[in-house]
PAZA-348035 format. One record per residue (C-alpha): x, y, z; chain; residue in three letters. Coordinates in Angstrom, 3 decimals. Layout:
REM PAZA-348035
<atom xx="X" yy="Y" zz="Z" c="A" r="ALA"/>
...
//
This chain:
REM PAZA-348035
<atom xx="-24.519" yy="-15.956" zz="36.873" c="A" r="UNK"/>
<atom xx="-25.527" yy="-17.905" zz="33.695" c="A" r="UNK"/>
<atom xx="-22.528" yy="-17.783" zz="32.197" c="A" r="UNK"/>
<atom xx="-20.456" yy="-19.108" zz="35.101" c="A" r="UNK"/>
<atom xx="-23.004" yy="-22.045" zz="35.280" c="A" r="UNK"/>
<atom xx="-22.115" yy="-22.734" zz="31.750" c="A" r="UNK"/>
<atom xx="-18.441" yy="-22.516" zz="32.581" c="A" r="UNK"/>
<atom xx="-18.831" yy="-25.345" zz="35.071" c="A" r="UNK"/>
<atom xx="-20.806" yy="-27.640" zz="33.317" c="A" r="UNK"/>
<atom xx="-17.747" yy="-29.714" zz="31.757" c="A" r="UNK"/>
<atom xx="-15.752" yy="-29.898" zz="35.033" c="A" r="UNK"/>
<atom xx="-19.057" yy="-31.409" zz="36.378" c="A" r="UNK"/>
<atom xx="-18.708" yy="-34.125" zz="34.585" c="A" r="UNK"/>
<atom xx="-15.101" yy="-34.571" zz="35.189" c="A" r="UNK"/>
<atom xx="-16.180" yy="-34.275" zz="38.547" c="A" r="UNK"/>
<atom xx="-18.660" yy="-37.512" zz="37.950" c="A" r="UNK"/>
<atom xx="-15.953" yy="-39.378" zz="36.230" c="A" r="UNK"/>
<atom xx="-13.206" yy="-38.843" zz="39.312" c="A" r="UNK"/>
<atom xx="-16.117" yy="-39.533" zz="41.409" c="A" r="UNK"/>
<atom xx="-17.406" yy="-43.125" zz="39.611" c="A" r="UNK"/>
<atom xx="-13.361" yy="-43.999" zz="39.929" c="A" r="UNK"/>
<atom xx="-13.547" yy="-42.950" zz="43.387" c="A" r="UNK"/>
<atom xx="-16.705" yy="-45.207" zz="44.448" c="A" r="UNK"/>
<atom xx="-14.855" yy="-47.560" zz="42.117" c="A" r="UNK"/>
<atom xx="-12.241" yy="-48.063" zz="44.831" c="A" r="UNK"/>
<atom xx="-14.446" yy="-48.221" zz="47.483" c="A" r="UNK"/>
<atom xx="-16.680" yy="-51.473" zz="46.064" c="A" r="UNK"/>
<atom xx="-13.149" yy="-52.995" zz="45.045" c="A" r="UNK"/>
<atom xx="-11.744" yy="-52.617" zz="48.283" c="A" r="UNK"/>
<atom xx="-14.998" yy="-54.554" zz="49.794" c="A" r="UNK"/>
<atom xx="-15.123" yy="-56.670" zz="47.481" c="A" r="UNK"/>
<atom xx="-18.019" yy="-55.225" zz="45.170" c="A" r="UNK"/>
<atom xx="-15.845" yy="-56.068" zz="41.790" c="A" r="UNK"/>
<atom xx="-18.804" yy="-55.781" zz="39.338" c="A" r="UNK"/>
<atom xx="-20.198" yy="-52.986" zz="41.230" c="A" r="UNK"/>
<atom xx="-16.693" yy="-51.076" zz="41.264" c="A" r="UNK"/>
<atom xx="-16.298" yy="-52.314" zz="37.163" c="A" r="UNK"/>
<atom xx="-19.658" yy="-50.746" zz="36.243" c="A" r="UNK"/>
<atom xx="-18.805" yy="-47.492" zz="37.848" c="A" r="UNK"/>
<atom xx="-15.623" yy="-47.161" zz="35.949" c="A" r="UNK"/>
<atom xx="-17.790" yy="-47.806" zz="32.686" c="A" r="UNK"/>
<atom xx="-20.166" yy="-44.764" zz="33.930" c="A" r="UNK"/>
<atom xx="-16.360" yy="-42.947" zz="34.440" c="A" r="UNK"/>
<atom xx="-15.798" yy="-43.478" zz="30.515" c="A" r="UNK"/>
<atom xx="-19.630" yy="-42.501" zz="29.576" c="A" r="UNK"/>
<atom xx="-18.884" yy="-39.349" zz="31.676" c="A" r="UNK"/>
<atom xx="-15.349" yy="-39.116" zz="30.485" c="A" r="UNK"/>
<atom xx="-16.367" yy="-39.297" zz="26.787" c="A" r="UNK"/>
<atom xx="-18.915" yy="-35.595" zz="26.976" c="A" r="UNK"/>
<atom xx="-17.168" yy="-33.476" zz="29.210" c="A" r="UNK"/>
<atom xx="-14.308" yy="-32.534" zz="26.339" c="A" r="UNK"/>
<atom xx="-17.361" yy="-32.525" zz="23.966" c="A" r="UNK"/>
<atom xx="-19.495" yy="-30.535" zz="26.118" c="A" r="UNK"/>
<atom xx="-16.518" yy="-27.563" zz="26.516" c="A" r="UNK"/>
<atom xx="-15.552" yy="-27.197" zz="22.915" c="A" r="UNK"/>
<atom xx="-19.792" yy="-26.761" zz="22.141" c="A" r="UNK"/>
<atom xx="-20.179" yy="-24.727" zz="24.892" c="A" r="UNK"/>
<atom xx="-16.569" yy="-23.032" zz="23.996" c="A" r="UNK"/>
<atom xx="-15.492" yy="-22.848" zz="27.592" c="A" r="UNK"/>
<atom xx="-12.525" yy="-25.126" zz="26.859" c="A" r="UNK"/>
<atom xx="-9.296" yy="-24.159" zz="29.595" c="A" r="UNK"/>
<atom xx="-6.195" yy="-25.465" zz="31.010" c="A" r="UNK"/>
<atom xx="-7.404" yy="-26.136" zz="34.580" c="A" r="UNK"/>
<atom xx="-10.496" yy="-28.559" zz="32.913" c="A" r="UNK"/>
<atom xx="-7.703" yy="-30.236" zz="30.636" c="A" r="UNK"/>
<atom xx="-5.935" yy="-30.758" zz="34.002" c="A" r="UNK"/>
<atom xx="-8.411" yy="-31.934" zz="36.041" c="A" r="UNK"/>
<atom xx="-9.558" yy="-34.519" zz="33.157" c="A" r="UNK"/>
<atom xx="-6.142" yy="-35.837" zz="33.375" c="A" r="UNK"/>
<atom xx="-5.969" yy="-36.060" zz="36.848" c="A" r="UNK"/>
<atom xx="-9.912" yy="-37.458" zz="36.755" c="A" r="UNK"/>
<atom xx="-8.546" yy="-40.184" zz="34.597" c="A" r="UNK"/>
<atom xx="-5.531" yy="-41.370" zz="36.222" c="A" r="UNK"/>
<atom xx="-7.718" yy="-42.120" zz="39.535" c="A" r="UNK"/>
<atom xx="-10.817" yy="-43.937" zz="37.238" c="A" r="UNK"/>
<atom xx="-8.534" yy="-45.426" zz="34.603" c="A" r="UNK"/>
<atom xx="-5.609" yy="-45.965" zz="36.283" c="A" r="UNK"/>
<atom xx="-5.593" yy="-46.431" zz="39.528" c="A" r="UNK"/>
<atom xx="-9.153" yy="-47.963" zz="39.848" c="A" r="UNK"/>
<atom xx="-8.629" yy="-50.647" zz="37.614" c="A" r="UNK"/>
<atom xx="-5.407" yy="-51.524" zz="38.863" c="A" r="UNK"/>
<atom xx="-6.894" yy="-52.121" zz="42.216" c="A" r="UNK"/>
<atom xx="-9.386" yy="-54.134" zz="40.589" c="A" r="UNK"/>
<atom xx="-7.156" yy="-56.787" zz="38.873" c="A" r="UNK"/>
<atom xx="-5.127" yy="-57.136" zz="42.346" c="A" r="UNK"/>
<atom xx="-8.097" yy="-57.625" zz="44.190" c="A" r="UNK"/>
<atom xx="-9.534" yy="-60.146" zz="41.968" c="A" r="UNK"/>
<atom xx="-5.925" yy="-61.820" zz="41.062" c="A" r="UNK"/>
<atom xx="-4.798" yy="-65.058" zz="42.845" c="A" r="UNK"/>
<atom xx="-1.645" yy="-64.948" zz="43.918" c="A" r="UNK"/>
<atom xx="1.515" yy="-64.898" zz="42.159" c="A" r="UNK"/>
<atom xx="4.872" yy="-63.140" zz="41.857" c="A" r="UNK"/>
<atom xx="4.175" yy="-60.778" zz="38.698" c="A" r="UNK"/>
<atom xx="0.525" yy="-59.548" zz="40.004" c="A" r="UNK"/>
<atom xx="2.446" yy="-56.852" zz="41.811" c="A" r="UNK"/>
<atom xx="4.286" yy="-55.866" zz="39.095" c="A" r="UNK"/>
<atom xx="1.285" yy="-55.578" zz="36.860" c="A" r="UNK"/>
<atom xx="-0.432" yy="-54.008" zz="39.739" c="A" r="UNK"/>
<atom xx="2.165" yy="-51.221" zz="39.919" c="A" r="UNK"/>
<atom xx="3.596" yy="-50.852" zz="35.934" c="A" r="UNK"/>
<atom xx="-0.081" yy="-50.442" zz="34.722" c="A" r="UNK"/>
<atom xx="-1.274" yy="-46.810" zz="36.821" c="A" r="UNK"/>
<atom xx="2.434" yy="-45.875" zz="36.347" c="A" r="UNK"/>
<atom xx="2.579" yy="-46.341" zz="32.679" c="A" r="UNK"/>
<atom xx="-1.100" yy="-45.338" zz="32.705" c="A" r="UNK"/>
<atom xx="0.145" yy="-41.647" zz="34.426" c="A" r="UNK"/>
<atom xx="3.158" yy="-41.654" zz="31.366" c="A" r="UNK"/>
<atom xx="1.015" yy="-41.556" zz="28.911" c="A" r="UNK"/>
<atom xx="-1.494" yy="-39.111" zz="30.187" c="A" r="UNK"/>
<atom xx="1.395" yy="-36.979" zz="30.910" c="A" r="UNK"/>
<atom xx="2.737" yy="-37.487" zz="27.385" c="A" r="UNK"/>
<atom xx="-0.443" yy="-36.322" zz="25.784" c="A" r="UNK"/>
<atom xx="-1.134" yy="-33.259" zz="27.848" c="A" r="UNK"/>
<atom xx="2.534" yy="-32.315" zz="27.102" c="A" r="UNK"/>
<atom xx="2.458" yy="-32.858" zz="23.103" c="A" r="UNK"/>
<atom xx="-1.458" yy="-33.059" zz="22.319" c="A" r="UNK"/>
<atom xx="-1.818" yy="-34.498" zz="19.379" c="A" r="UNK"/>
<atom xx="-5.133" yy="-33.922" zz="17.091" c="A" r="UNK"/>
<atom xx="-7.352" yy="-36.316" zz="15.335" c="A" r="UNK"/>
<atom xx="-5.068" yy="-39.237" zz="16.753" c="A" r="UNK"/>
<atom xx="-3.415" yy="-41.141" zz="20.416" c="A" r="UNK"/>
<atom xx="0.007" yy="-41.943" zz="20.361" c="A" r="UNK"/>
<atom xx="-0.563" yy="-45.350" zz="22.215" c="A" r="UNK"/>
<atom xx="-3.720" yy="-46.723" zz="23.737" c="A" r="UNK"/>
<atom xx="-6.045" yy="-44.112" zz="25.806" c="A" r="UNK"/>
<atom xx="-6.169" yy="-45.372" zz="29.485" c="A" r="UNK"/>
<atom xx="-9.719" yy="-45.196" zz="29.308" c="A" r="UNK"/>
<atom xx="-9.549" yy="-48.264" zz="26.276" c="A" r="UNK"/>
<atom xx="-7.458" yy="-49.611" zz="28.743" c="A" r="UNK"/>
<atom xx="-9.197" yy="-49.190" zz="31.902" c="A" r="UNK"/>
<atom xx="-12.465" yy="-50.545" zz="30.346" c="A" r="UNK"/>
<atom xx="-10.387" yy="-53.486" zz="29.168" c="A" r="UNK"/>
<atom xx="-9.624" yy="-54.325" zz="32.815" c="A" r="UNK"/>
<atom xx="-13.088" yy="-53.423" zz="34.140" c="A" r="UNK"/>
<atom xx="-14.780" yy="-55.873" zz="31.605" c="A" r="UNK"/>
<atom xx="-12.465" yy="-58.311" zz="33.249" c="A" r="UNK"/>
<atom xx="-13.399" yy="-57.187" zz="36.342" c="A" r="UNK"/>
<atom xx="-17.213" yy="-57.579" zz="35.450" c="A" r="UNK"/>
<atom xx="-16.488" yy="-61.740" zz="34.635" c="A" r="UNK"/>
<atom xx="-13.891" yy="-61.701" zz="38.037" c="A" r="UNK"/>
<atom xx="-11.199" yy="-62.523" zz="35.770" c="A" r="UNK"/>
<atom xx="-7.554" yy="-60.959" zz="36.119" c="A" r="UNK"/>
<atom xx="-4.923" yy="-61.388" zz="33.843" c="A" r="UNK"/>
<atom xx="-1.508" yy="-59.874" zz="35.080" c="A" r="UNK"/>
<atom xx="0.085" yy="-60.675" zz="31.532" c="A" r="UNK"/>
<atom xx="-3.214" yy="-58.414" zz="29.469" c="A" r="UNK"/>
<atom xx="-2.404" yy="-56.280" zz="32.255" c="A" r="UNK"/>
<atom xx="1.128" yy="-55.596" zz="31.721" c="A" r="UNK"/>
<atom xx="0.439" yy="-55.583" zz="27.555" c="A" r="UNK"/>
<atom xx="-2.308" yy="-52.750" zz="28.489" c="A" r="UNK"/>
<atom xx="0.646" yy="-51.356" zz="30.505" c="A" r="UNK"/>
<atom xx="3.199" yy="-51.204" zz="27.683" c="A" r="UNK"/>
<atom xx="0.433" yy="-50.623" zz="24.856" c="A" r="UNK"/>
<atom xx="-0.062" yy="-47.182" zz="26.651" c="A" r="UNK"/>
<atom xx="3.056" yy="-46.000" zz="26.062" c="A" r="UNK"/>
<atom xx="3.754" yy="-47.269" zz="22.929" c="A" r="UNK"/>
<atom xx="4.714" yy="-45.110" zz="20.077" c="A" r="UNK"/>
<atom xx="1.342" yy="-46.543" zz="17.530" c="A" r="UNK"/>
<atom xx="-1.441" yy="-43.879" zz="16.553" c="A" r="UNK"/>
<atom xx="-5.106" yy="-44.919" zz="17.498" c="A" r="UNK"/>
<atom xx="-7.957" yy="-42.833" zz="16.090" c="A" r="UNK"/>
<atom xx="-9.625" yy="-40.293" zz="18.474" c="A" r="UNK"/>
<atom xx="-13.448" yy="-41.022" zz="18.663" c="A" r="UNK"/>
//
């Protein structure tokens, strides 16, 4: 029993960050916009140990590298992206911002899981780039130009350093 308890562990925190994203959309969608920005911060703080917490536990596996992914794309991606268009006046790029940036956002998780790379991102994370939007979102500022440079910076070819 113990040791399936440690198994889970990780995926419980993945579990917190798809959650926080989640909740995220909720508040946005009623029109919480701090509320939904802080949870996709507590999405990154949870995003940040469960990775750390499988390789020290050493129950690292595809389905928890999957699930991460798939975690991420609804807190980083999607989440966000509802926040700028919620908070953005209107104008005729928002929607393309709105849509490029969880599409791009999806490329480049896509990219990574197919060729990992170690020690270094090719591109921005979408977590760096969801907490980009989410500080906006915690001012109520949007931005559909830093939203389509997050967009394209995601899938750019330039290394950043893994924390």
């Amino acid at each position: 029993m113990l040791p399936y308890i440690v198994r889970v562990i990780p995926n419980l925190f993945t579990l917190g960050n798809l959650l926080s994203g989640v909740f995220s959309i909720t508040f946005s969608m009623n029109g919480y916009h701090r509320t939904a920005s802080l949870l996709i911060f507590l999405a990154a703080f949870l995003d940040l140990f469960d990775g750390r917490i499988a390789r020290k536990l050493k129950v690292n596996n595809q389905i928890g590298v999957e699930l991460d992914s798939l975690a991420d794309i609804v807190s980083f991606g999607v989440a966000p992206a509802l926040i700028f268009h919620t908070l953005a006046d209107p104008s005729w790029v928002n929607p393309i911002a709105f849509v490029l940036y969880p599409t791009m956002g999806a490329l480049r998780l896509a990219r990574f899981n197919a060729n990992p790379t170690v020690g270094y991102f090719n591109g921005l994370p979408i977590p760096a780039a969801g907490l980009v939007i989410s500080l906006m979102g915690l001012f109520l500022y949007a931005n559909p130009y830093i939203t389509i440079l997050l967009a394209i910076l995601m899938v750019s070819p330039f290394r950043v350093k893994k924390l």
